[in-house]
BAFI-3210 file (N, C-alpha, C; in Angstrom, 3 decimals, decimal comma, padded with zeros to 6 digits):
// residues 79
n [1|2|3|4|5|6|7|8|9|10|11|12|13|14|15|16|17|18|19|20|21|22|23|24|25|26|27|28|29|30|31|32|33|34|35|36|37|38|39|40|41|42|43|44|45|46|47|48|49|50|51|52|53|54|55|56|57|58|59|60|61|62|63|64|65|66|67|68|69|70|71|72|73|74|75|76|77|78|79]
n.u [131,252|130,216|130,886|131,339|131,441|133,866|136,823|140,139|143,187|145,642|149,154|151,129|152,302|151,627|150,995|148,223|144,627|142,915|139,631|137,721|138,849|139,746|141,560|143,392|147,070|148,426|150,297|149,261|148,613|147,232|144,474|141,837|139,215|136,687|137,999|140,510|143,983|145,861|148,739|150,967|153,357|156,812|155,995|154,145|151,193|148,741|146,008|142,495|140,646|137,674|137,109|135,891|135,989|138,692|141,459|144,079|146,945|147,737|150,165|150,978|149,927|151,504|154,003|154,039|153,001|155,803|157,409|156,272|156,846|159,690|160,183|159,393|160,806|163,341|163,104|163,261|160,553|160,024|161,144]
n.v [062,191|064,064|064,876|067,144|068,650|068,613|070,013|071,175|071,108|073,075|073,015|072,501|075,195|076,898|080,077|081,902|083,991|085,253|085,807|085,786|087,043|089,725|089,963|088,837|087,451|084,156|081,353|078,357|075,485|073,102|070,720|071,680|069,860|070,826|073,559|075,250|075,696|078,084|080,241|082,958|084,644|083,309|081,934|081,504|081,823|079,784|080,242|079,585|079,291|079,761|077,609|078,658|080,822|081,670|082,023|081,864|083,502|086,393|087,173|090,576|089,963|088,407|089,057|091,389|090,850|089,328|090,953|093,118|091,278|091,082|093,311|094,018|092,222|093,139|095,470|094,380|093,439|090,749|087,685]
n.w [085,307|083,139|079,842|078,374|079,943|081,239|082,446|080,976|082,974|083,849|083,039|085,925|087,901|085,209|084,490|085,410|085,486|088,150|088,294|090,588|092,358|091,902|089,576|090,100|089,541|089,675|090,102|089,017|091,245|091,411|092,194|094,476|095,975|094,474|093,842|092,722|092,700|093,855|093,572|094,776|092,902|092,907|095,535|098,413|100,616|099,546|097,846|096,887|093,883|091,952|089,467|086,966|087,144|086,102|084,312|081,651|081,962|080,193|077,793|078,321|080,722|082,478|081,970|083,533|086,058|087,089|086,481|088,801|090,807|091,182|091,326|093,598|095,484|094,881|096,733|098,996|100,045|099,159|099,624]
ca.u [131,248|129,948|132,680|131,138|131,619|135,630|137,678|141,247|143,778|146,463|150,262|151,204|153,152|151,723|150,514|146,442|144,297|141,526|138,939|136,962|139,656|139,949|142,188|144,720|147,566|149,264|150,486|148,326|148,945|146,694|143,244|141,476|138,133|135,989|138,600|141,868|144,622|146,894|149,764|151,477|154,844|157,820|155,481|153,540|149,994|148,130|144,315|141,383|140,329|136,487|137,682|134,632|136,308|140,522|141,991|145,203|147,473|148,122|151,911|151,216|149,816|152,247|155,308|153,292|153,562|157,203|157,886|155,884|157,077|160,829|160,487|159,208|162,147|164,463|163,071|162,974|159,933|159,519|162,382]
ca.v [063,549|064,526|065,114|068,724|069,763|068,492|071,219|070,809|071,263|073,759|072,302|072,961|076,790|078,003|081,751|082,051|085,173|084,771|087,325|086,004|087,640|090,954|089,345|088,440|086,423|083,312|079,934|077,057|074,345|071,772|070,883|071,023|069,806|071,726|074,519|075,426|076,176|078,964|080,937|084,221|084,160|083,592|081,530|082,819|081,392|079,662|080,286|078,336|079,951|078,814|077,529|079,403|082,366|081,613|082,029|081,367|084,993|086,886|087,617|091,051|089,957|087,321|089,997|092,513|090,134|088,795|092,607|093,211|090,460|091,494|094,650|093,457|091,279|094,409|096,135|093,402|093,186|089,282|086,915]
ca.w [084,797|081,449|078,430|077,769|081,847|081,663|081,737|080,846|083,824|082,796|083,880|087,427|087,730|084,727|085,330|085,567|086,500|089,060|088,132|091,041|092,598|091,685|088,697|090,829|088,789|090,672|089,745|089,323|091,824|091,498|092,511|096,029|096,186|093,392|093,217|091,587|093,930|092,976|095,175|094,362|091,893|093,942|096,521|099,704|100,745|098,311|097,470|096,135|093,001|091,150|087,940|085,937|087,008|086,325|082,654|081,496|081,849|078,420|077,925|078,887|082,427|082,778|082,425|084,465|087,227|086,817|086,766|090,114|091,847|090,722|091,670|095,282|095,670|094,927|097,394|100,275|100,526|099,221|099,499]
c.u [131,008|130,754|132,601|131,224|132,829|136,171|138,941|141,876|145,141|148,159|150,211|152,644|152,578|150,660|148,724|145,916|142,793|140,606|137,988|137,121|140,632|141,312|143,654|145,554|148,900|149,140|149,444|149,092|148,365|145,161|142,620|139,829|137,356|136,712|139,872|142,656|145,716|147,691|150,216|152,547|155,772|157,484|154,656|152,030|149,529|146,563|143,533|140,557|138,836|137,126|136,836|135,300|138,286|140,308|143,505|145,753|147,922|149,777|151,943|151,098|150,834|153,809|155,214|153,667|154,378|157,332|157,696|156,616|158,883|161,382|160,560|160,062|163,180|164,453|163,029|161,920|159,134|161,004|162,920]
c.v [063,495|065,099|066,568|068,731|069,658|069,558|070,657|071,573|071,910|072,994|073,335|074,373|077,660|079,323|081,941|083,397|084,761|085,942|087,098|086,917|089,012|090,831|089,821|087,194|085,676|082,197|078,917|075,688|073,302|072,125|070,489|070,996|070,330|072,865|074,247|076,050|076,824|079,809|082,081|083,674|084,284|082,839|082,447|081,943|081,215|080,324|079,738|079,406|078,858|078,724|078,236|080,643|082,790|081,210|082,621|083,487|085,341|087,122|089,193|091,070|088,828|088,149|091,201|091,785|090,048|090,122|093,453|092,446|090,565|092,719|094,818|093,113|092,402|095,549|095,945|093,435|091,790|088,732|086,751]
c.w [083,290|080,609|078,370|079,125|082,357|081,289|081,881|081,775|083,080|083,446|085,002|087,148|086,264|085,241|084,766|086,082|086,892|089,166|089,242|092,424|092,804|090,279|089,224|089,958|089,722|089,378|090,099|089,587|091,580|091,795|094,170|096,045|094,727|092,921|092,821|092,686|093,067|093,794|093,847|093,607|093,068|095,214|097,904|099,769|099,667|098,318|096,631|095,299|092,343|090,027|087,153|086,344|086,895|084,448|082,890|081,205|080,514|078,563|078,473|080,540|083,081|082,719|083,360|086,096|087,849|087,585|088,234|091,156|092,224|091,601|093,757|095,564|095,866|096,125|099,111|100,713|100,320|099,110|098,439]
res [x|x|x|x|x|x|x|x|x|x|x|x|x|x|x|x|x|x|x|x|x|x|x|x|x|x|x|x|x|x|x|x|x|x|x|x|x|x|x|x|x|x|x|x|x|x|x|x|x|x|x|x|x|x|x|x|x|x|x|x|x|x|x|x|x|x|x|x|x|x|x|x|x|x|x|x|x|x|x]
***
């Protein structure tokens, strides 16, 4: 692989949005094959995200989330 086509791997859980995705924001698991594997906050099915289309979540989409996923929880509808 060529130095300019490495992309840097972000640590595992932090919060990513997948605009190929409808900028859906999950945790980044790891890597499967050519993509980026990323699951909901709180866990739940993962999904294979293109890396050309996943960037690292801003602090407001990264409490937007939290806040969603929080709120879900409160209401039983995620564990």
């Amino acid at each position: 692989m060529r130095e300019q086509n490495r992309v840097q791997l972000p640590p595992a859980g932090t919060l990513m949005v997948d605009g190929g995705h409808g900028d859906r924001v999950g945790e980044f698991r790891g890597v499967a094959g050519p993509y980026w594997s990323l699951r909901p906050i709180g866990g739940g099915p993962e999904w294979e995200a293109d890396p050309a289309c996943v960037r690292p979540a801003t602090r407001d989409e990264r409490l937007g989330a939290r806040t969603a996923y929080e709120n879900a929880r409160s209401r039983g509808e995620v564990a």
